[in-house]
N, C-alpha and C positions, 0 to 999 in steps of 0.2 A: 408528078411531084418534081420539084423543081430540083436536078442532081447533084448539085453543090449542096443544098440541104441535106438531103441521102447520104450524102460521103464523110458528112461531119456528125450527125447520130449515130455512123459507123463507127466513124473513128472515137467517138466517146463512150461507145456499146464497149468497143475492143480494149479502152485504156479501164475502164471499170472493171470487166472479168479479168484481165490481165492481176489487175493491182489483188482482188481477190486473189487470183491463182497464189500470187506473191506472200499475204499473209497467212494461207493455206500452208505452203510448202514452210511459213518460218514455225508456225505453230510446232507442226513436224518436227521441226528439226530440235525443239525444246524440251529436253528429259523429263517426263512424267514426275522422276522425283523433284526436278527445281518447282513443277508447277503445286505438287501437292503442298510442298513447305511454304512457297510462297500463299498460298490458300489461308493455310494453317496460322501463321503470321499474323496475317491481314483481322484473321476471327481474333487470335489472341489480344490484339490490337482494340480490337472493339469491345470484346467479354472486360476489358482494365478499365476504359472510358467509361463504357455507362455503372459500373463494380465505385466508381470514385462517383461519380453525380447521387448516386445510390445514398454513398454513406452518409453525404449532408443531409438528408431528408431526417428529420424526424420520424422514423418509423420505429415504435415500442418493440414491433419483433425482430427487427432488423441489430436494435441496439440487445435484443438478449444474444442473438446466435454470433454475435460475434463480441463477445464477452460485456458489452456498455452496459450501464447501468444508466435508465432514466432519470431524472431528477424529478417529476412529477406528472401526474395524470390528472385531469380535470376534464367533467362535463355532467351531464343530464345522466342518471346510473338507473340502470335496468338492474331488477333484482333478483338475483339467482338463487341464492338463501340466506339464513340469518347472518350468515359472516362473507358473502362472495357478492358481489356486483360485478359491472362490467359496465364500461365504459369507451367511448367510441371502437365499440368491437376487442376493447381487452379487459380480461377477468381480472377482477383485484381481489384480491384473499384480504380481508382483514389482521393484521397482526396483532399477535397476543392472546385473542379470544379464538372459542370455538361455541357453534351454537349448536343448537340441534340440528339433525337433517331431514331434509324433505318429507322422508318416508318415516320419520319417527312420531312414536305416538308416546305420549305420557299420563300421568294419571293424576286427575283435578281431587281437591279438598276431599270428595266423598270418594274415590277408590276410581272413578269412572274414568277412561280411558279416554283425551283425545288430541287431534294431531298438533301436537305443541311444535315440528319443525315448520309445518304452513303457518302457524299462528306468529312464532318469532321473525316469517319473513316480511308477514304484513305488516307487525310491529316494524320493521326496517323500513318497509317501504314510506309508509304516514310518516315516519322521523322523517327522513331524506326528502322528502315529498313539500313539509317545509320550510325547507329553507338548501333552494337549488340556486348553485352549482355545489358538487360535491368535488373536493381535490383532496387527493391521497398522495402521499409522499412517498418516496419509493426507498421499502430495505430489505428485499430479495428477490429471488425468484425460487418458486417452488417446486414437487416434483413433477407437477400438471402444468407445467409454463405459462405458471398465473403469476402476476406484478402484486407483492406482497406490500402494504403498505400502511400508514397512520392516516386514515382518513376522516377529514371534517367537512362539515355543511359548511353553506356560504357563513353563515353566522358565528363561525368559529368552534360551534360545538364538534366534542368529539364524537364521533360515531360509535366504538367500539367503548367508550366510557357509558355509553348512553347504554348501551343493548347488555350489559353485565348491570348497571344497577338498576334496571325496569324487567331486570330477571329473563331476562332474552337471550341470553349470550351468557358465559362459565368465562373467568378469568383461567388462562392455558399457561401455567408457570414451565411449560417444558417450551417455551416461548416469549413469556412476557416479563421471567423475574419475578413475578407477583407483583406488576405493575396495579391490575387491576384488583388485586384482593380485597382489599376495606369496602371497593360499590359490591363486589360479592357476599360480602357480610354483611351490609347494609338492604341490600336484595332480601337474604335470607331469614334478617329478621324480620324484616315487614311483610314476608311470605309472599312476594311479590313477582309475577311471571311464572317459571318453572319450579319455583320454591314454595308455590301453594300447596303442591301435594309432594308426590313420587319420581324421580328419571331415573335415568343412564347418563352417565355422562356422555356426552356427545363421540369421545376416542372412545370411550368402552362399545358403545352401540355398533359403530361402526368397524372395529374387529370381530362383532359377533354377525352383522350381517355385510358380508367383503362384497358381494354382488351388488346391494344398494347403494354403496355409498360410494361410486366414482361420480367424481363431479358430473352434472348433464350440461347437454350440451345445447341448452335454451335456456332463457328464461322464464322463470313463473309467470304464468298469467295475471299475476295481480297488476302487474305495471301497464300502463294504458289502459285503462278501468274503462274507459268510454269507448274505445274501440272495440272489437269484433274480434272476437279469438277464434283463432283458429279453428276452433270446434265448433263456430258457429255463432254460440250463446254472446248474450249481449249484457250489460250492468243496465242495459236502459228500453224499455223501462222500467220501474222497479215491478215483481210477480209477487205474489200470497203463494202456499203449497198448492189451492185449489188450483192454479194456471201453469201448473207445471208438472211435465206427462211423466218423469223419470228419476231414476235416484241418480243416476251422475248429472243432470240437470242443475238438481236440485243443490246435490255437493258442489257444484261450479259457481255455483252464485254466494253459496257462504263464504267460501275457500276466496272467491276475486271480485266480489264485490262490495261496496260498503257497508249497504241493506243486507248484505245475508246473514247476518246473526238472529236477526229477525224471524227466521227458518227454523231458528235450532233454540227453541224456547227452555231446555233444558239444559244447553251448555254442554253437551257430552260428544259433541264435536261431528256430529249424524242429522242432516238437514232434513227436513221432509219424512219423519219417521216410517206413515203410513204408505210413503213410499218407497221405502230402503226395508 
């Protein structure tokens, strides 16, 4: 190798560890506490920058925990029960009304018992169903950090006016003023939805059963009717009781599909007798 070559890879071998050794010894000589603060700083610095990029975002949960109030939600609503949907991932509570709840059961014209909070949410679902997009207007937050609001179909109708006078929904004057009371009495004469027979009011039920009635945290199967629920079952294609092997089968197709009333030729809310 040619040594003039040699002696200048040296001498740049020796100016490279050198300069190392150099930043070495200054790190050293730099107090532990300057470097932690300086650390510390640097994060603070950053946790502020992305904390402000943050806030402009339209995020609905972003504007509750730090006290905003949205001014409205709008899209395609998944239905959770007769008074709650949800909407790009956020629950709106209906205000004013309360419907019945999922697990409740009420009693038809003749004494006979059936699930009148599945039946109210279908009833929501067909309303909403058409005439999409549904936009709700925002006047609170509740104690489930659901967007409480006035919500209507694309067509202007009101939702919550709709589901108190087709007997689906109870006007809640510990909320509404008695906004809704007259579609209440108008319900109740024409015996129409919950007013054909027997309930509970929707707060009364749910003080008597406190385990069933915290909000869930999905929603009901009836939404996407043509899709494949989770459990498997399909709305398509439509079955007779002969082709169908079980009684929650059986209830699954009444309860989330269109044809399943079809099931329950008596109306007492129990599909597929001879198999239940």
């Amino acid at each position: 190798m040619d040594r003039s070559r040699y002696d200048n890879q040296s001498d740049q071998w020796r100016k490279r560890r050198g300069a190392q050794r150099r930043r070495a010894r200054l790190l050293a000589s730099i107090p532990k506490r300057l470097i932690f603060v300086t650390v510390a700083a640097t994060a603070a610095f950053v946790v502020q920058f992305v904390g402000q990029h943050i806030e402009g975002a339209p995020d609905l949960n972003v504007s509750r925990r730090i006290g905003q109030s949205p001014e409205s939600i709008a899209g395609v609503a998944s239905v959770i029960d007769g008074d709650t949907i949800e909407i790009h991932g956020q629950r709106v509570r209906f205000n004013g009304i309360d419907a019945p709840e999922s697990k409740q059961y009420c009693d038809d014209a003749k004494g006979f018992e059936y699930p009148c909070g599945r039946r109210s949410a279908k009833a929501l679902d067909s309303f909403l169903a058409a005439s999409w997009p549904v936009q709700c207007t925002f006047v609170t937050w509740d104690r489930y950090h659901r967007f409480v609001g006035d919500c209507r179909r694309a067509d202007g109708a009101s939702v919550a006016a709709w589901m108190v006078e087709h007997g689906q929904a109870l006007d809640w004057p510990r909320y509404s003023n008695g906004a809704y009371a007259a579609l209440q009495a108008k319900a109740e004469a024409a015996k129409v939805g919950i007013w054909v027979g027997n309930f509970q009011a929707p707060w009364d039920w749910r003080a008597e059963h406190a385990d069933d009635a915290t909000p869930k945290s999905k929603p009901l199967g009836i939404v996407n009717r043509k899709l494949v629920a989770q459990s498997g079952y399909s709305c398509e294609p439509r079955r007779t009781c002969k082709q169908i092997s079980s009684c929650d089968e059986a209830q699954w197709y009444l309860q989330n599909c269109s044809w399943g009333g079809k099931l329950d030729r008596d109306g007492d809310g129990v599909a597929c007798e001879t198999l239940c």
